[in-house]
N, C-alpha and C positions, 0 to 999 in steps of 0.2 A: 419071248420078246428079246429082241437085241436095238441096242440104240449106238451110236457113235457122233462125234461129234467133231470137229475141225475148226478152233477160232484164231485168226491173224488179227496184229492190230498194228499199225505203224502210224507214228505221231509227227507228221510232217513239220513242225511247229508249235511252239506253245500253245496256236491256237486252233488248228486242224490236226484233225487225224482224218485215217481212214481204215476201216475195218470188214473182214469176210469171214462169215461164216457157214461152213458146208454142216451139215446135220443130214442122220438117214436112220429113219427108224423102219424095224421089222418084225409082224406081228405072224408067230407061227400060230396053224389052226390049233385051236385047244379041244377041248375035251366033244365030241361027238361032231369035230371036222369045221366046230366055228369057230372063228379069230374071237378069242377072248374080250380086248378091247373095243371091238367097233363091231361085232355083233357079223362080221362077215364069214362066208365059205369062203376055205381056200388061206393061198399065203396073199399077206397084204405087206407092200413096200412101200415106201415112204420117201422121197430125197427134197431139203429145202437147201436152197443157195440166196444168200442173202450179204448184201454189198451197201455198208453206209458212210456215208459222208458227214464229219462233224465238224462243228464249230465252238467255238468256247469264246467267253468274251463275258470278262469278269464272274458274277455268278449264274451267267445265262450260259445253259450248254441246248446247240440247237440242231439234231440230226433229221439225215433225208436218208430214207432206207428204199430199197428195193428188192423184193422180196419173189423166188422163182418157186414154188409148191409142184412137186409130181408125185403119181401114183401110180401104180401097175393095174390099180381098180378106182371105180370111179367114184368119189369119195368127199370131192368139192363141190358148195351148191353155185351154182350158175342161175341167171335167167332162163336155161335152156334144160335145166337138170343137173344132175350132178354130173360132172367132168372130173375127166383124170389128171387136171395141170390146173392153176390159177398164179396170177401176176398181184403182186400188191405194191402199193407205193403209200411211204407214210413219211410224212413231217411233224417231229415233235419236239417240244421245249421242257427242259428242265432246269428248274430254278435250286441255286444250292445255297442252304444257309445255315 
């Protein structure tokens, strides 16, 4: 198993930033040809790229992420089966006190 990881963050203002993070994980076959973690044959790759948008404003912090999932096996469950790519998009609030 190897993983790597890539995180920027640049704070445009006190009250925005915006941050990217590349990540790529890789699962070699283990013992009798199966990927150890996810129960698969063969090598399993992994790459996510992820891009968010934040807000800050007193003790409300409030991001919008978009999120890119691939695989070299099909590995995402879909309406359709599992797929080798899926898209996410998430909006969340965090209160600090």
């Amino acid at each position: 198993m190897c993983s790597s990881d890539l995180y920027v963050r640049y704070q445009f203002t006190p009250k925005f930033a915006f941050a990217t993070r590349l990540e790529q994980f890789e699962d070699q076959p283990g013992v009798g040809g199966i990927s150890p973690r996810f129960g698969m044959t063969g090598y399993l790759n992994m790459k996510t790229y992820t891009f968010t948008f934040e807000y800050a404003h007193k003790s409300l912090v409030t991001r919008l992420e978009y999120r890119h999932d691939s695989a070299n096996q099909s590995v995402f469950g879909a309406a359709r089966g599992l797929v080798t790519d899926q898209d996410t998009i998430t909006l969340g609030q965090v209160y600090k006190f």
